[in-house]
C-alpha positions as CSV (number, residue, x, y, z in Angstrom):
1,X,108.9,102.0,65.6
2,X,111.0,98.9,65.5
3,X,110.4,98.0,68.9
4,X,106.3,97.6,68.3
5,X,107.2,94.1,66.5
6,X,107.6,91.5,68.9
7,X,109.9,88.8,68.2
8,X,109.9,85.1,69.3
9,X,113.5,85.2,70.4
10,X,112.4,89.1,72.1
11,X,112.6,87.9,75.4
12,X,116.7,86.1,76.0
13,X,116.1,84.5,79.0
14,X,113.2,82.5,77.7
15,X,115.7,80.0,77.0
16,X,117.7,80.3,79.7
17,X,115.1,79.8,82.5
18,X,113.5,76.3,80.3
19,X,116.9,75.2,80.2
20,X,117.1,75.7,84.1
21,X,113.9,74.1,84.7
22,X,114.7,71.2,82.6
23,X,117.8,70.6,83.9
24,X,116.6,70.8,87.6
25,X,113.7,68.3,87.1
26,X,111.5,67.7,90.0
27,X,114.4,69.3,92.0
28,X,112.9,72.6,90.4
29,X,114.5,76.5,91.0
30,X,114.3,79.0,93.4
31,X,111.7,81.7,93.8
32,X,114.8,84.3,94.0
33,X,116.4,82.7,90.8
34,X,113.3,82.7,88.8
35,X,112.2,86.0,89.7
36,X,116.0,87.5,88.8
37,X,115.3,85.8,85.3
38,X,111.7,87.2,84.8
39,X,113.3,90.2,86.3
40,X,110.1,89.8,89.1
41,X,110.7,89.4,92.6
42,X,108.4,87.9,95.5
43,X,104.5,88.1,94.5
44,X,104.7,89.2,91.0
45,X,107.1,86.4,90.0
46,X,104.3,83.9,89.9
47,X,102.0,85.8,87.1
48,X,105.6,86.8,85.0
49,X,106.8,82.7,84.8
50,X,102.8,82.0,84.1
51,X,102.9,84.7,81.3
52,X,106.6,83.0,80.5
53,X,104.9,79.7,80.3
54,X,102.3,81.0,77.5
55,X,105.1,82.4,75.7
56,X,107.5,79.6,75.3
57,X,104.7,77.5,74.6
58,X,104.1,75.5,78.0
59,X,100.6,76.4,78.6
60,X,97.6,77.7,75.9
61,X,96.3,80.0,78.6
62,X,97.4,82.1,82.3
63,X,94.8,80.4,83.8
64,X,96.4,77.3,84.0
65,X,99.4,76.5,86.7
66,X,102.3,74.6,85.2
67,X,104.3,74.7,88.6
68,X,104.2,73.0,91.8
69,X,105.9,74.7,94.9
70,X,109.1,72.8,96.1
71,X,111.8,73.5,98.4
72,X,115.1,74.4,96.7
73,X,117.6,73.5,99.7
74,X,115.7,75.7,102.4
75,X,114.2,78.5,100.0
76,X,111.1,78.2,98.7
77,X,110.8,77.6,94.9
78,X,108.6,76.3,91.8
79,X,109.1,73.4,89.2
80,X,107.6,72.7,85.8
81,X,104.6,69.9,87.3
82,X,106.1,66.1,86.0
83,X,103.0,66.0,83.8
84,X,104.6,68.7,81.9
85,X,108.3,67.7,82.2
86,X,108.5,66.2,78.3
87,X,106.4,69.1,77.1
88,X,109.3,71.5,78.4
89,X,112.0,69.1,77.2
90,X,110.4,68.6,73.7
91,X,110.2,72.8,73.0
92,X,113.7,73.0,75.0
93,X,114.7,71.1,71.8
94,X,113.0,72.6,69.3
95,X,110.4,69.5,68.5
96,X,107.3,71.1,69.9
C-alpha cells in the first residue's frame, strides 16, 4: 500500500512546530500549542514532541529530553534546552 512507505516530509507540521520553537527561543511554546501541532494534548504531548525530536533529527534517542518547562505568559509550556538551540536552527535550515 502506498501509505506503508514513510516519507521524510510525511509528517507537515514537522516544520512548522521547529520553525515555532526557533522563532520563540528561550521564550519557548505552549503546552496547548505544541500538543494541537503533534495533535497530543496534556500527558501524551511530552512522548509525541520527544518522538518529533528523533524525527526531525534533534535527538538520536527518546530517552533523551531536549526541552525544559517554561512559562508561556501564564500557561505552562516547553522550549528546545539553549544547548540545543543551534542544533534546531542548523536542521531548520537545512545544514544539519
Amino acid at each position: 500500500s502506498p501509505r506503508a512507505k514513510k516519507q521524510k516530509d510525511d509528517m507537515p507540521h514537522d516544520s512548522v512546530l521547529l520553525r515555532s520553537f526557533v522563532e520563540a527561543g528561550p521564550n519557548g511554546l505552549s503546552v496547548k500549542q505544541v500538543g494541537n501541532l503533534l495533535g497530543r494534548g496534556g500527558k501524551a504531548m511530552r512522548g509525541a514532541a520527544r518522538k518529533w525530536a528523533v524525527r526531525v533529527g534533534l535527538i538520536r534517542d527518546q530517552g533523551a529530553d531536549p526541552f525544559d518547562d517554561c512559562r508561556v505568559g501564564t500557561a505552562r509550556g516547553i522550549r528546545i534546552k539553549s544547548d540545543l538551540q543551534v542544533l534546531a536552527k542548523e536542521i531548520l535550515k537545512g545544514g544539519a
